[in-house]
NUKOLMAR-103297 format. One record per residue (C-alpha): residue number from 1; x, y, z. Coordinates in nm, 2 decimals, decimal comma. Example, Ala and Ser with C-alpha at 12.3 -4.5 7.8 and 13.67 -1.06 7.14 Angstrom:
   num       px       py       pz
     1     1,23    -0,45     0,78
     2     1,37    -0,11     0,71
***
This chain:
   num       px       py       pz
     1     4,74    -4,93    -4,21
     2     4,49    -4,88    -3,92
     3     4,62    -4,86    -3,56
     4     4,48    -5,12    -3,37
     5     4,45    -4,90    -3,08
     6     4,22    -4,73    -3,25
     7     4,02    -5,05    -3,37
     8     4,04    -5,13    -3,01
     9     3,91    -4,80    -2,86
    10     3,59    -4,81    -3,13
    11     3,52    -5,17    -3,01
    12     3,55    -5,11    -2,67
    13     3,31    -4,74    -2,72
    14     3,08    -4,95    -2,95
    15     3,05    -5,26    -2,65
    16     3,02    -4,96    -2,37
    17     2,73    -4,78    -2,61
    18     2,54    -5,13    -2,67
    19     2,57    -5,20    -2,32
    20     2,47    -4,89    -2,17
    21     2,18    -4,86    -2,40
    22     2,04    -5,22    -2,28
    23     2,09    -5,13    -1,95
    24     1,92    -4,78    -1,95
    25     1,64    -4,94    -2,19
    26     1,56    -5,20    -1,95
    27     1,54    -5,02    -1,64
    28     1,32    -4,71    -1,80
    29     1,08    -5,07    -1,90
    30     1,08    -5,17    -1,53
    31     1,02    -4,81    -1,37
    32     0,76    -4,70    -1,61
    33     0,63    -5,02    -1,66
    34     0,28    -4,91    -1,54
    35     0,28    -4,58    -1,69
    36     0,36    -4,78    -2,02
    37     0,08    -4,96    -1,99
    38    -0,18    -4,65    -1,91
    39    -0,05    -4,44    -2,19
    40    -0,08    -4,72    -2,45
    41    -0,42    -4,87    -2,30
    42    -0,53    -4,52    -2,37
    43    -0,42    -4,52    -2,74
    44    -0,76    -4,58    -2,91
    45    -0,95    -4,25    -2,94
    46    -0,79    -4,13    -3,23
    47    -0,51    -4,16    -3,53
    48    -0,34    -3,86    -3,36
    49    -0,34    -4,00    -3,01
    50    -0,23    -4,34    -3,02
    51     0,06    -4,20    -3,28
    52     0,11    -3,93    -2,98
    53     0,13    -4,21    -2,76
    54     0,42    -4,43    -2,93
    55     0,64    -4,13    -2,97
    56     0,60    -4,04    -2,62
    57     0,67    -4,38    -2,46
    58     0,96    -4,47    -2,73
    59     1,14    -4,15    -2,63
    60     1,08    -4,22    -2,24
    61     1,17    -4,60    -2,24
    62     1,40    -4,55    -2,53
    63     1,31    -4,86    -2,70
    64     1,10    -4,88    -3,00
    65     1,11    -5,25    -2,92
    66     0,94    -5,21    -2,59
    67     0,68    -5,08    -2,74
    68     0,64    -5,23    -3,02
    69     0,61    -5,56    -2,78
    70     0,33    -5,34    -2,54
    71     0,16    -5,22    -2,85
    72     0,16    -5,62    -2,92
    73     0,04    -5,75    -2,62
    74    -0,26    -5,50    -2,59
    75    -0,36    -5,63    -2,90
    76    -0,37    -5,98    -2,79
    77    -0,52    -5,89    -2,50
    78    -0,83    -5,70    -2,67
    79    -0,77    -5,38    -2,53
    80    -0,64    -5,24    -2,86
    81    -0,76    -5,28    -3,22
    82    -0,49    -5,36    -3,49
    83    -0,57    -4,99    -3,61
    84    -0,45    -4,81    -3,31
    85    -0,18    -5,04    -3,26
    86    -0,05    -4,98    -3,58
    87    -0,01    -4,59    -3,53
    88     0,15    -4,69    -3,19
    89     0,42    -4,83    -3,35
    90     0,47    -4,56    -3,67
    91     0,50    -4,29    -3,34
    92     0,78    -4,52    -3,22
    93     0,94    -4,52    -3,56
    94     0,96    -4,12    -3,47
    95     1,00    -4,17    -3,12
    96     1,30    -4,38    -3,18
    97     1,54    -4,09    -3,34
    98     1,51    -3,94    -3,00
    99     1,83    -4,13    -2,98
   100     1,99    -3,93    -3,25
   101     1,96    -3,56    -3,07
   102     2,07    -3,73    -2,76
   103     2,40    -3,84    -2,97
   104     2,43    -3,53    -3,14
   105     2,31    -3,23    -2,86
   106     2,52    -3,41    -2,54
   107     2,74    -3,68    -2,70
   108     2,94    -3,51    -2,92
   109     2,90    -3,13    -2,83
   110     2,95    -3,15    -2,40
   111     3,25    -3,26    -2,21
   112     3,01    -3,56    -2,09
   113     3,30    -3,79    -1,92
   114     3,26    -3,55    -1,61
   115     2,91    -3,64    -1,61
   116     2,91    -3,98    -1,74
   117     3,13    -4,14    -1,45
   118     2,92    -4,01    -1,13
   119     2,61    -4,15    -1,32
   120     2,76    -4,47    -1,40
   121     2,85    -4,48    -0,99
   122     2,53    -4,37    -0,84
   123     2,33    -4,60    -1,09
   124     2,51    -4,89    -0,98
   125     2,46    -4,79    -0,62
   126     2,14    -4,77    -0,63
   127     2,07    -5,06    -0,88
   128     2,24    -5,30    -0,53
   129     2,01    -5,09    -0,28
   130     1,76    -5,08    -0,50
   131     1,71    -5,44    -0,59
   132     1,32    -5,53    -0,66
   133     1,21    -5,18    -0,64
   134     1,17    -4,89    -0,84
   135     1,50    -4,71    -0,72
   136     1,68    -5,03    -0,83
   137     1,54    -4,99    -1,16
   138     1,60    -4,66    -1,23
   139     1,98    -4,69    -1,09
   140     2,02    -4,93    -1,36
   141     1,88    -4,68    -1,65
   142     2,16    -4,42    -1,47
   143     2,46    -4,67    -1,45
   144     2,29    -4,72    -1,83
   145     2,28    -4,36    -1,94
   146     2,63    -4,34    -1,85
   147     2,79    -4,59    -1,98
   148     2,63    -4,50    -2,29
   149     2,79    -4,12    -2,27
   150     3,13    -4,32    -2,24
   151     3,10    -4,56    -2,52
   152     2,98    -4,19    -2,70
   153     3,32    -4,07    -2,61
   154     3,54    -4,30    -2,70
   155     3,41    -4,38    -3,03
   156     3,42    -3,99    -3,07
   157     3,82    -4,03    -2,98
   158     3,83    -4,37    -3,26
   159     3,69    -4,17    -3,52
   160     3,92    -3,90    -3,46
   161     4,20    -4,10    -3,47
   162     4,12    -4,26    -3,81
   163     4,00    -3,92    -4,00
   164     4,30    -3,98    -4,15
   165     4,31    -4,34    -4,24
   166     4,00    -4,42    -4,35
   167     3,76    -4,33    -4,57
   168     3,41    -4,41    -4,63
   169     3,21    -4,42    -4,94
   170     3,18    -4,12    -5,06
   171     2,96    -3,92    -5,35
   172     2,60    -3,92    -5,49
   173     2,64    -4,18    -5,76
   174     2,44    -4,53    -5,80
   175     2,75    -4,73    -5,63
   176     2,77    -4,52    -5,41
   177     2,45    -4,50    -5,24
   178     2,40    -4,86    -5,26
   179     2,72    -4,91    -5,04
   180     2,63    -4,61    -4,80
   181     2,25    -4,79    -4,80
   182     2,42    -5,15    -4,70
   183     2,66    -4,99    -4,43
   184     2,36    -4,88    -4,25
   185     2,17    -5,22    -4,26
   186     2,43    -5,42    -4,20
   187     2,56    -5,23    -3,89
   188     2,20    -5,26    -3,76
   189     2,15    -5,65    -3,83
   190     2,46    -5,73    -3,70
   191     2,44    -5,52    -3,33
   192     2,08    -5,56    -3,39
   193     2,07    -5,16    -3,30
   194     1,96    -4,89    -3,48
   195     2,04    -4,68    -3,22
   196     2,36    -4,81    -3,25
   197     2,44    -4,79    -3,60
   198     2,32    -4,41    -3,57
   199     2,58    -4,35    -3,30
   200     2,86    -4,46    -3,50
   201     2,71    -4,25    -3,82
   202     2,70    -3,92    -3,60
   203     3,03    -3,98    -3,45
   204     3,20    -4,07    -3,78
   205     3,01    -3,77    -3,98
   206     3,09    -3,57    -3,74
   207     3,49    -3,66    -3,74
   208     3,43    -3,60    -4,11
   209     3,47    -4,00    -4,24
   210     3,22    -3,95    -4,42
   211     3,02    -3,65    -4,61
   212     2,66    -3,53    -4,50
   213     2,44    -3,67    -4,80
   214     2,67    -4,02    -4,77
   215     2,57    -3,99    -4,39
   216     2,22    -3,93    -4,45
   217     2,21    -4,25    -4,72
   218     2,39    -4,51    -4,41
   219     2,13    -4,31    -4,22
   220     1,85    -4,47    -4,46
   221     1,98    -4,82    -4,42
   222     1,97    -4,83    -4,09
   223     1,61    -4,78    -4,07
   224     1,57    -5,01    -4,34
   225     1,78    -5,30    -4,15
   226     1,55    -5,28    -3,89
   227     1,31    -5,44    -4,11
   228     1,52    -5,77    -4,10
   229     1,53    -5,78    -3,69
   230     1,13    -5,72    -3,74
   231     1,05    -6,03    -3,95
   232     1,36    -6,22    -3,74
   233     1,12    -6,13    -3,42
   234     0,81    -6,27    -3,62
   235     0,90    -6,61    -3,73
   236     0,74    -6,87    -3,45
   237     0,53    -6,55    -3,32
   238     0,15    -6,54    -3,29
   239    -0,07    -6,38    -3,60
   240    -0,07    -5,98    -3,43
   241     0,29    -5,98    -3,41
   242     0,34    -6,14    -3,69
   243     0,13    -5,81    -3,84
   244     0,28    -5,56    -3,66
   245     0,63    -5,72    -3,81
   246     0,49    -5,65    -4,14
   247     0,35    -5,31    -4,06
   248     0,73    -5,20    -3,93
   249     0,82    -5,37    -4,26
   250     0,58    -5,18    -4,52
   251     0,65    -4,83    -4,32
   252     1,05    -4,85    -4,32
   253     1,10    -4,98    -4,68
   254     0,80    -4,68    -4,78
   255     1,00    -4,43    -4,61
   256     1,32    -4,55    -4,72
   257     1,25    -4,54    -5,06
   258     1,10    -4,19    -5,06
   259     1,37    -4,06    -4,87
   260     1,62    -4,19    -5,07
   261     1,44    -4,03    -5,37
   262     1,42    -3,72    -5,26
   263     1,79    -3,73    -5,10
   264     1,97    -3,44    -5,22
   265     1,65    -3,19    -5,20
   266     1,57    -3,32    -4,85
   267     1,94    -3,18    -4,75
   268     1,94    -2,90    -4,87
   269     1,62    -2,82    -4,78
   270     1,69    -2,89    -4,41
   271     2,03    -2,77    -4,47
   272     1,83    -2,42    -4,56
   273     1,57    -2,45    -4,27
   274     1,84    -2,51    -3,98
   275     2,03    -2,17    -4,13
   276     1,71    -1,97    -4,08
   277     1,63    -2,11    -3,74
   278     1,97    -2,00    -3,60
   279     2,06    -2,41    -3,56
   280     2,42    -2,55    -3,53
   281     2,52    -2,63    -3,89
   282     2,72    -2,92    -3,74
   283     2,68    -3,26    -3,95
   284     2,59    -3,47    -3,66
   285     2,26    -3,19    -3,56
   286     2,21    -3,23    -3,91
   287     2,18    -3,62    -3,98
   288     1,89    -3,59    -3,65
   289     1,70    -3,36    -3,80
   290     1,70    -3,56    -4,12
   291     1,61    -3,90    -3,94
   292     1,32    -3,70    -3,77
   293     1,22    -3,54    -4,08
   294     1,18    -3,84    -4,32
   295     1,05    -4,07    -4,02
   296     0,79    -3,77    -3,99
   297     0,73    -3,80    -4,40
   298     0,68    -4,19    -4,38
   299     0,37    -4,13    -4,13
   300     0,25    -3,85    -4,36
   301     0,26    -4,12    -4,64
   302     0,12    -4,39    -4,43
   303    -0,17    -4,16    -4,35
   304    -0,41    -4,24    -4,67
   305    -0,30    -4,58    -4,63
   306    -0,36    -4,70    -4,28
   307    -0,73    -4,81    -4,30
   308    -0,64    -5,05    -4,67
   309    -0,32    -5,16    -4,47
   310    -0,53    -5,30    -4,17
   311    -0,77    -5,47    -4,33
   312    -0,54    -5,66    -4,53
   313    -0,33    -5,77    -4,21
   314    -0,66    -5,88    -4,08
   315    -0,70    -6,16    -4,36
   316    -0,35    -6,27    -4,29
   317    -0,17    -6,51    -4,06
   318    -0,54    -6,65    -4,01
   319    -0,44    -7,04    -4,01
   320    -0,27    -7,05    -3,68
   321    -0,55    -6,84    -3,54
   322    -0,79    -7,13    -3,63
   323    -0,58    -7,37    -3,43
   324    -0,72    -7,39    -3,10
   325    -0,39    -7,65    -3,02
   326    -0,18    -7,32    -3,09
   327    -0,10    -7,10    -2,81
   328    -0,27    -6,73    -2,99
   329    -0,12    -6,50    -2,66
   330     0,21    -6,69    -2,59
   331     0,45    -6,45    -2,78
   332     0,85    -6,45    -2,70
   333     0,84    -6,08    -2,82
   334     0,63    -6,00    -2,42
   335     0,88    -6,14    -2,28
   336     1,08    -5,83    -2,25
   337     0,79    -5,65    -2,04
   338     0,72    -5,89    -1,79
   339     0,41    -5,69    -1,68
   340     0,24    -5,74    -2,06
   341     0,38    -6,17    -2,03
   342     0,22    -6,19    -1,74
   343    -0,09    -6,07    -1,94
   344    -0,05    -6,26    -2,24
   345     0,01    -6,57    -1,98
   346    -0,33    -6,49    -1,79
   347    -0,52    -6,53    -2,16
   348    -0,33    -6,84    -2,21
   349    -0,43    -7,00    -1,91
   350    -0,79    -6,87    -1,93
   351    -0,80    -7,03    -2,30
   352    -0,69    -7,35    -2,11
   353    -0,89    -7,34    -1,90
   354    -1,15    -7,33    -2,13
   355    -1,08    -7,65    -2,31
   356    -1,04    -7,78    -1,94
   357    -1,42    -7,67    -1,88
   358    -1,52    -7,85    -2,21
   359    -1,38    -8,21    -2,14
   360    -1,57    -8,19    -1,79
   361    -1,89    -8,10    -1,97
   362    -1,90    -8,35    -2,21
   363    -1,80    -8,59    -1,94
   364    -2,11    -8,49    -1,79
   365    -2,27    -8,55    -2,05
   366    -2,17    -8,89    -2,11
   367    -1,93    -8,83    -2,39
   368    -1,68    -9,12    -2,44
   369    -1,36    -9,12    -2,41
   370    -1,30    -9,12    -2,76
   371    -1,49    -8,79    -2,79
   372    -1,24    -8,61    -2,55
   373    -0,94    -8,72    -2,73
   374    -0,89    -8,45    -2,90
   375    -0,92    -8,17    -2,63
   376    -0,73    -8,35    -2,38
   377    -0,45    -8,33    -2,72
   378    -0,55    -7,97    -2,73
   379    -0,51    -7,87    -2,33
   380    -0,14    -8,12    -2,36
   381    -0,02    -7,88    -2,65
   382    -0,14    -7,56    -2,45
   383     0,01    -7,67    -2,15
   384     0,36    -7,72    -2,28
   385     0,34    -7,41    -2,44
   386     0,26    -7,23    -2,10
   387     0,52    -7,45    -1,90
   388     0,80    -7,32    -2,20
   389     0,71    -6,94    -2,19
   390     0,71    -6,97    -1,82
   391     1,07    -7,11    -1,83
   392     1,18    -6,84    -2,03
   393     0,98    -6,58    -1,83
   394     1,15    -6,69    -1,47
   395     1,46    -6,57    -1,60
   396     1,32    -6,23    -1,67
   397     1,39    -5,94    -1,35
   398     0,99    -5,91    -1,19
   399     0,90    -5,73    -0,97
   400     0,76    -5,89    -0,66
   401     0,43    -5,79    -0,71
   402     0,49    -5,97    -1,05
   403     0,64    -6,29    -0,93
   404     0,34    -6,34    -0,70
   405     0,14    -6,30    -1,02
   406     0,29    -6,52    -1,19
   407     0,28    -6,80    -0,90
   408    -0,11    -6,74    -0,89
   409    -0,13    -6,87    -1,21
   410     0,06    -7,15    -1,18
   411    -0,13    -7,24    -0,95
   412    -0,47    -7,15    -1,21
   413    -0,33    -7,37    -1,43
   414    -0,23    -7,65    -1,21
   415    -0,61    -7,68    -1,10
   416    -0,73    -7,67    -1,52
   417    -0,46    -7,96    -1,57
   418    -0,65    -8,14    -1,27
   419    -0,96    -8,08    -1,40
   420    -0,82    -8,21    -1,73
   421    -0,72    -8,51    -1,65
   422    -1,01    -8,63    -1,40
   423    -1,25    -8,52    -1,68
   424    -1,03    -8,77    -1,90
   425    -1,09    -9,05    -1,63
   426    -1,46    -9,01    -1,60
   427    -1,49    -9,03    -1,99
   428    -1,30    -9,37    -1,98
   429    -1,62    -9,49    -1,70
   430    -1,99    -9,51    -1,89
   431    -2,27    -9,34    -1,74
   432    -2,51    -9,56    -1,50
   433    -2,80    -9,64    -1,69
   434    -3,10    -9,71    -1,53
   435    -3,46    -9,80    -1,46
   436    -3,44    -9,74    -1,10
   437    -3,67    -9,42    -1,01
   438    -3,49    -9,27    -0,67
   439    -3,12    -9,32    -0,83
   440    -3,20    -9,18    -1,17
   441    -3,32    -8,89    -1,00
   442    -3,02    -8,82    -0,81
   443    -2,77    -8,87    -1,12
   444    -3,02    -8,61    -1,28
   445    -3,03    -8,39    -0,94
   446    -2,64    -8,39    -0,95
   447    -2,56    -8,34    -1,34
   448    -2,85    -8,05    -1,25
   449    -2,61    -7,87    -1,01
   450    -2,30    -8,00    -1,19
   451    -2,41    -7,80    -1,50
   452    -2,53    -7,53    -1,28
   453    -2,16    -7,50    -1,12
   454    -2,00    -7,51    -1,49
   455    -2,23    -7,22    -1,62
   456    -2,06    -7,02    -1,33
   457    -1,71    -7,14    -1,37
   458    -1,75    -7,05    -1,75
   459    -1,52    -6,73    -1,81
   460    -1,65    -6,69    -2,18
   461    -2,04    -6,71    -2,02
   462    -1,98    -6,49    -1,68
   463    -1,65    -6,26    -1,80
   464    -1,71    -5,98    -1,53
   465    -1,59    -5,99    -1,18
   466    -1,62    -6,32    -0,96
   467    -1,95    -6,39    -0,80
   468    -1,78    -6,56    -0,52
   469    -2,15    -6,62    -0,32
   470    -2,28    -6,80    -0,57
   471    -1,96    -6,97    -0,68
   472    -1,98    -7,15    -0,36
   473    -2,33    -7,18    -0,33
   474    -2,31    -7,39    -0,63
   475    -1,98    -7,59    -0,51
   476    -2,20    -7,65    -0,19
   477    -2,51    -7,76    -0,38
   478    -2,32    -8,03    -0,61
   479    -2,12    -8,16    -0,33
   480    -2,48    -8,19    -0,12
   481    -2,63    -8,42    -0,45
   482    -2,31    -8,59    -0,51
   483    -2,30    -8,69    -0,14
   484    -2,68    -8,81    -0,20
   485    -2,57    -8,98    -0,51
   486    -2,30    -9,16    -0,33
   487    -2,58    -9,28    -0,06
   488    -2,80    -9,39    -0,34
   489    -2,56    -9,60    -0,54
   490    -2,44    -9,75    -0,21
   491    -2,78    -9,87    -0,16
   492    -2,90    -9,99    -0,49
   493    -2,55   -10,17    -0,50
   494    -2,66   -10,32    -0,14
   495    -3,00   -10,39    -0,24
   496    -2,88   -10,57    -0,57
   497    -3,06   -10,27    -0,79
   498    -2,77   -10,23    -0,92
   499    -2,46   -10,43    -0,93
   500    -2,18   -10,43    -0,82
   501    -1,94   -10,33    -1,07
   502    -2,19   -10,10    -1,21
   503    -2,19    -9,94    -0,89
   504    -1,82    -9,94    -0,89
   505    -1,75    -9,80    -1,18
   506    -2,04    -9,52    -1,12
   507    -1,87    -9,40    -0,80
   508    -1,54    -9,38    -0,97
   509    -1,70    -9,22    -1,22
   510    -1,89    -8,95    -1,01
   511    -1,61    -8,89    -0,81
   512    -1,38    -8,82    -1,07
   513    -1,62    -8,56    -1,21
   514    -1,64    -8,41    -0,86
   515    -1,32    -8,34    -0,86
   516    -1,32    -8,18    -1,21
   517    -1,59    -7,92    -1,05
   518    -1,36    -7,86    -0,76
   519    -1,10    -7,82    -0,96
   520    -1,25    -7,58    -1,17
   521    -1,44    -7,41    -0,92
   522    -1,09    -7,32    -0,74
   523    -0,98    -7,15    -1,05
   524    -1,22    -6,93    -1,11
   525    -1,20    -6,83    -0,76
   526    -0,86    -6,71    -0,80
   527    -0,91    -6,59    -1,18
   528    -0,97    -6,30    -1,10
   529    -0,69    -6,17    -0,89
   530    -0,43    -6,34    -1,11
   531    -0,53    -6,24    -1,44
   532    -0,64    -5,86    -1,36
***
């Protein structure tokens, strides 16, 4: 029968190891949050770079998540092509057994409690002097690092302890690979780390539960089982990430299969090239070179096949695309890197305030109300979207540079929901229609500058930086006709040329439409800073 000390001692390492892991991951994401973004924004010149560029950021950040969701949200954001992006994320399928050296070279081969405790300690301390700022950030990636090295240790003491009680599947045969396969991805879908699961497959081979080649296959299905957290992350996601899920899909079940095909010569054949380098022969140094090695033969195999595998992704997950009603930048993957959902936020609003933009045009144009019912429905739907991902966002750690982002657009989208609605209200009014010469030409001198001001509050038309000059010299030439239109229908209403309800409802209706223009005029003032 199994001590339950020991039980308890691999829980306890295996909590420690998944705790010091999200801790470590999620400071590295806050400290090199910038560099992050300008290696990855970088990623486009060739196959070679951007692949260079996953592996490097997955072994800094330790997270093939992270940037998996960076790699995501440049894609959204146009700054990188579904090609690039999807040799960003096979470099942090290779970047990603970093993890496995760092198990097997300091783990399980140094004395690292010594080490492990004064990291823990100075982490912490500077994670509560540090709070906000870089220092706190990387103090929590130290307190992380070692309580990872602990959580290393004491599964290393579990394992021991049960070398003798257990015993894992075991052999090359059909059975047995299948079971050594579903080990692996069920360890990784239910901790939802493959990092994990690799720990405890070092430590146990290591402690000798289990034999190299069975070590190798659990090895196998832990890459695999990532493929389950992948299409877990997609469902409800926007069209790219839904891609990039299946891209992590098509590369881990490719290399899977191949490596478990060529299983037994792969072993050897490493087995032979570690002898002649002079490396340890130790299992667990063994099992990293293997998950570097096959990870390393799935991008050779993906090579050929990149270019077919991009264009097909491109012609899926179109529908959702072609629904302006559906947020297309909104994606709870970002959330993790608040500097990339504050960038997929900025889009949002923009696209927002697009449909904002329209409904003021066409009530300019004397659209009824009828017409902008269904994009005042489209801007209700985009703006619960935004309020939800801000919810979830606000609970994320920002910097305060960030959190003053994030307020600034707020505020962006608070003016598009103005404009919104006081477009809706002029709709609801009909356009004065007259036969009087000096009030027809001020309605056409003030949808003149009206238009004029909407031309420059168009992002789509005038993408570049903010004009601010002329942004105000056309604020200040609408509110100089409207004040001239006001003055007019007074005194057609006064001189009976026009009636008095008429005149009525025109005001309302002018004013209304005024403050649409303001309203959008004040957002694009501020675009710019908020959404660079």
């Amino acid at each position: 029968m199994i001590d339950l000390q020991i039980l308890g001692t691999m829980a306890g390492g295996l909590g420690l190891f998944l705790l010091g892991m999200g801790l470590m991951t999620e400071g590295l994401k806050l400290a090199a949050g910038p560099a992050l973004h300008r290696i990855l924004a970088g990623a486009t010149r060739t196959r070679a770079h951007a692949l260079g560029s996953g592996l490097l950021v997955t072994a800094l950040v330790q997270s093939s998540s992270a940037v998996t969701v960076a790699a995501i949200g440049f894609v959204n954001a146009g700054l990188l092509a579904l090609g690039p992006a999807l040799w960003v994320l096979f470099g942090a399928n290779v970047g990603t057994t970093m993890t496995g050296w760092v198990v097997a070279l300091v783990g399980l081969k140094l004395k690292v409690e010594a080490l492990a405790m004064p990291l823990a300690g100075l982490g912490a301390l500077l994670r509560l002097t540090g709070e906000g700022r870089r220092s706190g950030a990387l103090g929590t990636a130290l307190a992380g690092f070692g309580l990872l090295f602990i959580g290393i240790a004491l599964l290393q003491q579990a394992f021991a302890g049960l070398a003798g009680q257990l015993s894992l599947p075991q052999g090359d045969g059909p059975a047995a690979v299948v079971a050594q396969l579903g080990i692996g991805l069920v360890m990784t879908v239910l901790m939802q780390s493959s990092s994990a699961a690799m720990a405890i497959t070092l430590t146990a081979a290591q402690g000798g539960l289990i034999d190299l080649q069975g070590a190798a296959a659990v090895v196998i299905g832990a890459n695999i089982g990532t493929t389950v957290t992948a299409l877990l992350a997609a469902i409800g996601a926007t069209p790219n990430a839904r891609r990039a899920a299946c891209a992590h899909v098509v590369f881990n079940l490719l290399t899977g299969a191949v490596a478990l095909l060529l299983l037994p010569w792969l072993i050897g054949l490493l087995a032979r090239a570690q002898a002649a380098l002079g490396l340890a022969a130790d299992p667990a140094t063994q099992l990293a070179v293997f998950h570097t090695t096959f990870n390393l033969l799935g991008v050779l195999l993906m090579w050929p096949l990149a270019a077919w595998l991009t264009r097909w992704l491109q012609q899926r997950f179109r529908a959702r695309e072609e629904d302006e009603a559906q947020p297309q930048f909104l994606d709870d993957t970002v959330l993790a890197v608040p500097t990339l959902a504050l960038d997929a936020l900025a889009r949002e609003v923009a696209r927002a305030g697009q449909v904002s933009l329209r409904m003021a045009r066409s009530a300019l144009g004397g659209a009824p109300a009828a017409a902008l019912r269904a994009d005042h429905g489209i801007f209700a739907s985009l703006d619960a979207a935004i309020e939800r991902f801000v919810e979830q966002l606000r609970s994320a750690s920002m910097s305060q540079p960030a959190s003053a982002r994030l307020a600034g657009l707020l505020r962006i989208q608070r003016y598009h929901e103005a404009a919104a609605e006081q477009a809706a209200t002029a709709a609801t009014l009909p356009a004065t229609d007259t036969t009087d010469t000096r009030l027809a030409e001020a309605l056409a001198a003030f949808s003149s500058a009206a238009d004029a001001l909407l031309r420059r509050c168009n992002i789509a038309a005038a993408p570049a930086a903010v004009d601010e000059t002329g942004l105000d010299a056309g604020l200040a030439a609408m509110e100089s006709c409207y004040q001239q239109l006001k003055a007019e229908l007074l005194a057609a209403g006064a001189d009976a040329r026009l009636g008095l309800s008429d005149m009525e409802r025109a005001l309302r209706r002018c004013s209304a439409l005024r403050r649409a223009l303001q309203q959008l005029h004040k957002a694009r003032r501020r675009g710019e800073g908020a959404s660079s």
